[in-house]
C-alpha positions, 0 to 999 in steps of 0.5 A: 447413554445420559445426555452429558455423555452425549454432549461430551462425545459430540463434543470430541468429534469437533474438537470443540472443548479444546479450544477455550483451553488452548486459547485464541484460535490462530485462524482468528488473527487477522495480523497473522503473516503481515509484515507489521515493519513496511512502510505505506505506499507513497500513494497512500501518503500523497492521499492526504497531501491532495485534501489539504497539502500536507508534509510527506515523510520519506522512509529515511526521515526526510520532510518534503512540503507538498501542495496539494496540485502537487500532490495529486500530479504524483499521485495520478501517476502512481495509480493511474492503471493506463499509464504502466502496468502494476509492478511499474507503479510499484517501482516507481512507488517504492522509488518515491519512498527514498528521500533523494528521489522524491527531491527531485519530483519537487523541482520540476514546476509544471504538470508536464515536466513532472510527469515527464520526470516521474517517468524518467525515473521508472526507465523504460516500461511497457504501457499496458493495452487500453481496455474495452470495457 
């Protein structure tokens, strides 16, 4: 058997000279199943406006000028894990994404009434058990 002739059979079990002519491998595309039409969430958003107090955009196209105490008030809310458990923050996340309710996150003037309404929002939810470590 000539050396090529082994190449190519070792190269057959693999399937390996196929796969230049079929082109890029679908395992290789990190953008496969993602859902390139969802917006990003409120709390990612919020990141930016805690820096340097910024405009938020609501997924119905409404702006929303937030400072920066503002900003972060929300934000600890919507990632803070002892306050409610994680589908509640998503809710409430995904709550903050439509522009008449995040008009109302903006009236309140003090942290506890702000929180208060946050919490409102969300209804009635099951605080999660403090943890020991």
């Amino acid at each position: 058997m000539k050396i090529n002739e082994l190449i190519k059979e070792g190269l057959d079990d693999f399937d390996l000279d196929t796969i230049q002519r079929r082109g890029k491998d679908s395992a290789d595309d990190d953008d496969a199943g993602l859902d390139h039409t969802k917006t990003p969430p409120m709390s990612a958003r919020l990141l930016r406006a805690t820096d340097v107090g910024d405009t938020i955009k609501t997924d119905d196209g409404k702006s929303f000028k937030v400072s920066k105490a503002r900003a972060s008030i929300i934000r600890d809310v919507l990632t803070d894990m002892n306050r409610m458990k994680a589908p509640d923050r998503e809710k409430l996340d995904d709550m903050l994404k439509k522009s008449e309710n995040f008009k109302k996150v903006m009236e309140p003037k003090d942290k506890e009434s702000l929180e208060a309404v946050l919490m409102s929002m969300v209804g009635d939810f099951v605080k999660p058990e403090p943890s020991n470590y």
